[in-house]
N, C-alpha and C positions, 0 to 999 in steps of 0.2 A: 193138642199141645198142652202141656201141665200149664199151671199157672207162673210157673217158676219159670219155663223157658219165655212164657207171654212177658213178663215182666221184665225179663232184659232182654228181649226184643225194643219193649218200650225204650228203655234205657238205652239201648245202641243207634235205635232210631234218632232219639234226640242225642247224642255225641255226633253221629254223624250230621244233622243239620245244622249243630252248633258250628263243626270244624270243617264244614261245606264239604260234604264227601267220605266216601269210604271203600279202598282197596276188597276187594269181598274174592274167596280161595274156597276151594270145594274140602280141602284138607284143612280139618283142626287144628294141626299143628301149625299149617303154616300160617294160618289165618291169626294164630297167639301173635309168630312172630311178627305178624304188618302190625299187631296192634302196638307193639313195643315200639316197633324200629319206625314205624311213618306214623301210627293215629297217634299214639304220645306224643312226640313234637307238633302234630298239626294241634291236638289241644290243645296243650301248651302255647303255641302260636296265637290263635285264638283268643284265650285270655291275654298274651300280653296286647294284644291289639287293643283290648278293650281301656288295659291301662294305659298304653300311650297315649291315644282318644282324650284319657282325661287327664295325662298331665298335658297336653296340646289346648288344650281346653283351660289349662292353667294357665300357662303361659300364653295365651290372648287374652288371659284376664292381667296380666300384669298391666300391660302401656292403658289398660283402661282407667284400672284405678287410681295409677301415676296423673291420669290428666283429673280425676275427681281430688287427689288431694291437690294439684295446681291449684284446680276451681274454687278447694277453701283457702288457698292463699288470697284470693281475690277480695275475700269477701273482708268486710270491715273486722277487724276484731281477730283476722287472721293468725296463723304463720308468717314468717316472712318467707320470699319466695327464695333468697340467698338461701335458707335453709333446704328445701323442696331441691334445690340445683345439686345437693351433694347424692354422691354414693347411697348414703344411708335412706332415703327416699325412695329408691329401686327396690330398697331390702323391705322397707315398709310394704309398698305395694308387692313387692312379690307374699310377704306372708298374708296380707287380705285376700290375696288370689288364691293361696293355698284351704285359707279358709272358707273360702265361699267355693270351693270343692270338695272339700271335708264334710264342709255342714250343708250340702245340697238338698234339698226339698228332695223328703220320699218318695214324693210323684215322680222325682227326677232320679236319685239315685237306684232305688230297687228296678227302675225299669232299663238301666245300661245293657245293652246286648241283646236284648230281648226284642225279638220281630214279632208283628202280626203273623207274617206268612208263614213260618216256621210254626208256631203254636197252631195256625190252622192244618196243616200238614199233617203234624203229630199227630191231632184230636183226629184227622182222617185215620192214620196207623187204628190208632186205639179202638176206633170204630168199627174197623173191619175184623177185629182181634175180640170183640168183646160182644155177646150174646143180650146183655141186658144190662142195667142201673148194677145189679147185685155181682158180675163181672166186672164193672168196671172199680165199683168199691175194693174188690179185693184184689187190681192192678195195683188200685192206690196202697191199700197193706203192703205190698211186694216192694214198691218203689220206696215207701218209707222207710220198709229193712235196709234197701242198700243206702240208702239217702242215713242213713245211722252210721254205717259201715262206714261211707263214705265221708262226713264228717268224723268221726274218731282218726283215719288216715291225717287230712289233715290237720286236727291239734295234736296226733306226734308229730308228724312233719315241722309241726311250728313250735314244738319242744327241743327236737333236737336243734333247731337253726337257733334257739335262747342259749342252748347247753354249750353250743359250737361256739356263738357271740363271745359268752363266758370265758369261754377260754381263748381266745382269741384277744380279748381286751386283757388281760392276765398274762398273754405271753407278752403282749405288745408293752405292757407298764411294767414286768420285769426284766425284758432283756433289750429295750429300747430307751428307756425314758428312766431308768431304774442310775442314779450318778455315780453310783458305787463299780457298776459295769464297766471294765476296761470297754477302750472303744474298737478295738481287733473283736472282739465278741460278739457288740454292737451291730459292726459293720454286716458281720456274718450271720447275723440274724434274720437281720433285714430284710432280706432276701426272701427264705423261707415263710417270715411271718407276713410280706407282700404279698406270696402266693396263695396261702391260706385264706387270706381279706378277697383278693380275686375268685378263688370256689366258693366262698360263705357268699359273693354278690352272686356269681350263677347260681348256686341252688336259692339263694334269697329270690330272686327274679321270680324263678323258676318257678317256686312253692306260691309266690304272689299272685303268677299270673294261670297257675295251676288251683287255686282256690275260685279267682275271678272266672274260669270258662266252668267249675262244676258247678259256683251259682247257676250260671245263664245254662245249664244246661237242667238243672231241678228249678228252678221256675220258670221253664220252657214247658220243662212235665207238668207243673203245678197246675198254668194258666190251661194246659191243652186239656186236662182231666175236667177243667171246670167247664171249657168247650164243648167236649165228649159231651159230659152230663145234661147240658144246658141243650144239646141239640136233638140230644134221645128226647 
C-alpha cells in the first residue's frame, strides 16, 4: 500500500470513529456516494452534537450564576435584591455563562469530543499500517497535507457565510428598514429576505458544526500518532 492510500486510510479510520461508524461497498463509486448522502450528515451530526453539549452546558451555567449574583445581593455593601428580581439579572448571568464557556480552561476546551478509546483504536490502526518510527513520521507528512487542505476548505467555507451575511444585512437595511420604501415592496420583500436568513442559519450551523467534528477528528490523529510513537 503506497503511503498515500496509508494515509487516508488513517484518515477514514478516524471519520469513522468520530461519526460512530461507516457504510463500507466493494464499488468506488458507490462507496463516493454513502460518503456524500449518509457520512456527510453523520459528520456533521457529530459536530453539532458536540456544540449542543456545550451550549447545554451553558445553559446550567445560567440559574448558577443567577444564584451567585443573589449571594452578592446578600452581602453588606451589596446590590439591592429589587434589582437582581428583574429581567435584566437573567441577561447578566446568561452572558457570565456564555463566558465561562468561551473562555474555558484549555485542559477543557481542546479536549471536547475527544475519547481515550477512539485514540487507542486509532494508534491500534496506525500500528498495523506502519513498519517502524520512520513510517509512521511520514503517516504524519500525509495527514498534515490533508489536515492543510482541510483547513483552507474551511476559511472559504467561513468566507462565503461573511460574503453571504454581507448581503443579507444590505438587503435587509435596504428593502426592509430602508423609510423611503413604499410598504407593497416592503411587505414582498419580507418574505424572500426570511428565507435567505433561514439558509445562511442552516449552512451557518452546518459549517459550525462541520469545523467542530474535523477538530475532533485531527486531534483524534494527533493524540493517536503520539500513542503509536510512544508505544513502538
Amino acid at each position: 500500500m503506497s503511503i498515500f492510500n496509508e494515509t487516508v486510510s488513517v484518515v477514514r479510520e478516524a471519520e469513522r470513529l468520530v461519526i460512530g461508524g461507516r457504510l463500507k461497498s466493494r464499488w468506488q463509486h458507490a462507496e463516493s456516494t454513502l460518503d456524500a448522502i449518509v457520512h456527510v450528515p453523520w459528520f456533521i451530526l457529530a459536530g453539532l452534537q458536540e456544540r449542543l453539549a456545550s451550549f447545554a452546558f451553558a445553559a446550567a451555567l445560567v440559574p448558577i450564576w443567577w444564584c451567585i449574583l443573589f449571594a452578592i445581593t446578600l452581602l453588606p455593601g451589596g446590590p439591592s435584591g429589587a434589582d437582581l428580581r428583574s429581567s435584566q439579572s437573567w441577561i447578566v448571568a446568561a452572558i457570565l455563562a456564555t463566558g465561562s464557556v468561551i473562555f474555558r480552561l484549555p485542559s477543557r476546551s481542546t479536549s471536547l469530543g475527544i475519547r481515550p478509546l477512539q485514540i487507542a483504536q486509532l494508534a491500534s490502526h496506525i500500528r498495523s499500517i506502519a513498519s517502524g518510527e520512520a513510517s509512521i513520521k511520514l503517516l504524519q507528512s500525509g495527514v498534515a497535507t490533508i489536515n492543510a487542505v482541510w483547513m483552507q476548505r474551511i476559511t472559504r467555507i467561513g468566507w462565503m457565510l461573511g460574503v453571504y451575511w454581507a448581503g443579507l444585512v444590505w438587503a435587509t437595511s435596504h428593502w426592509i428598514f430602508e423609510t423611503k420604501i413604499p410598504d407593497q415592496l416592503k411587505h414582498e420583500a419580507t418574505f424572500p429576505i426570511f428565507a435567505a436568513f433561514l439558509i445562511f442559519l442552516f449552512f451557518g450551523v452546518g459549517a459550525s458544526s462541520y469545523a467542530a467534528a474535523a477538530r475532533m477528528v485531527m486531534q483524534t490523529i494527533d493524540f493517536a500518532f503520539l500513542d503509536a510513537s510512544d508505544r513502538r
